[in-house]
C-alpha positions as CSV (number, residue, x, y, z in Angstrom):
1,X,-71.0,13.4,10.3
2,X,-69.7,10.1,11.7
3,X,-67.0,10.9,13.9
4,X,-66.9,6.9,15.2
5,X,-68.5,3.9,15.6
6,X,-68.4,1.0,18.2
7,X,-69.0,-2.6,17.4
8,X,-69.4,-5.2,20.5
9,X,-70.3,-8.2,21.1
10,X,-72.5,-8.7,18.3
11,X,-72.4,-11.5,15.1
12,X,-68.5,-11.3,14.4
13,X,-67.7,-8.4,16.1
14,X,-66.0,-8.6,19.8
15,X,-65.0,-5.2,19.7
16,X,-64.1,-2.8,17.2
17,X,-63.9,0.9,17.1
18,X,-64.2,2.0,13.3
19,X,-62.4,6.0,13.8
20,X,-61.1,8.5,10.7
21,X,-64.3,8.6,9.0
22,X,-65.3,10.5,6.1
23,X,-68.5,11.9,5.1
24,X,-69.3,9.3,2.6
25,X,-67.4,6.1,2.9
26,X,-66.9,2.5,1.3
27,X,-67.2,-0.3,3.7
28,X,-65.7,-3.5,1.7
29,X,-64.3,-6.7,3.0
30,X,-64.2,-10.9,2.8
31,X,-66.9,-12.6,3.1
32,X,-67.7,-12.9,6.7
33,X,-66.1,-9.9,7.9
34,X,-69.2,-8.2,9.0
35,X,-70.1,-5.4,6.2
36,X,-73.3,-6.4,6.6
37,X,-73.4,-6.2,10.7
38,X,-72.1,-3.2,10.2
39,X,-74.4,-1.3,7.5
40,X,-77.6,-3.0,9.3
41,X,-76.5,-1.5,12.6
42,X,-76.8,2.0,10.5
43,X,-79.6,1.3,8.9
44,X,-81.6,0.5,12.6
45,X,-79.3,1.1,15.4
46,X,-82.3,0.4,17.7
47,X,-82.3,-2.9,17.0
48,X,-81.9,-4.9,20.1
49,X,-79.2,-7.1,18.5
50,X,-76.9,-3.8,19.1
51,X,-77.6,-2.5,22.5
52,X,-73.5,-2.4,22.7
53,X,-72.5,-0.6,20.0
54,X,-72.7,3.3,19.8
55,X,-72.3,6.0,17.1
56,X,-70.5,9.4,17.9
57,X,-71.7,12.2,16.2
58,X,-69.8,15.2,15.1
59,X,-70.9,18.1,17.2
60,X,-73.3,16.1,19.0
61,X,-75.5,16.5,15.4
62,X,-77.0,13.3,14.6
63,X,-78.0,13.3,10.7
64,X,-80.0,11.1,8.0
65,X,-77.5,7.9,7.2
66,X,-77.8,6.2,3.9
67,X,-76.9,3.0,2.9
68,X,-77.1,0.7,-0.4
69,X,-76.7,-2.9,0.5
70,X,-78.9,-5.9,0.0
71,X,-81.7,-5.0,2.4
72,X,-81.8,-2.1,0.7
73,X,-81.9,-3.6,-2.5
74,X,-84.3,-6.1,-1.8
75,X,-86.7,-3.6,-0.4
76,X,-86.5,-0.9,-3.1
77,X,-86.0,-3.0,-5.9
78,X,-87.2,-6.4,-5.6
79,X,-89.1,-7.6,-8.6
80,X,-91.2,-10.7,-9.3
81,X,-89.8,-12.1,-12.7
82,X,-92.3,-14.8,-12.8
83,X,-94.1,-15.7,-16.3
């Protein structure tokens, strides 16, 4: 499980340390407020783009992170609707 996860300098974030997490949980905000930095920067955390933001792992135990946003749409279920 997640224990925490850092945020810096990167798209709106300055810093931000994002603690008391759960084993599933619901990111939701405005507009702007960086849900999608965030959920990207789970889905590929080797991403250049976040070379200052880390993950913490409960016991040191790194495991398989899922998320549903619209990469994830758009990749899985992206259809062509044309006639």
């Amino acid at each position: 499980m997640i224990t925490t996860i850092k945020l810096s300098n990167v798209a709106t974030y300055e810093s931000v340390e994002f603690s008391g997490l759960q084993r599933e949980n619901f990111i939701y905000g405005a507009n702007g407020s960086g849900k999608t930095t965030l959920s990207n920067y789970l889905m590929d955390s080797s991403n250049s783009s976040y070379n200052n933001c880390s993950i913490t792992w409960e016991n040191n135990t790194p495991l398989q992170i899922l998320v549903y946003n619209k990469n994830f749409r758009e990749k899985n279920f992206k259809q062509d609707f044309k006639h």
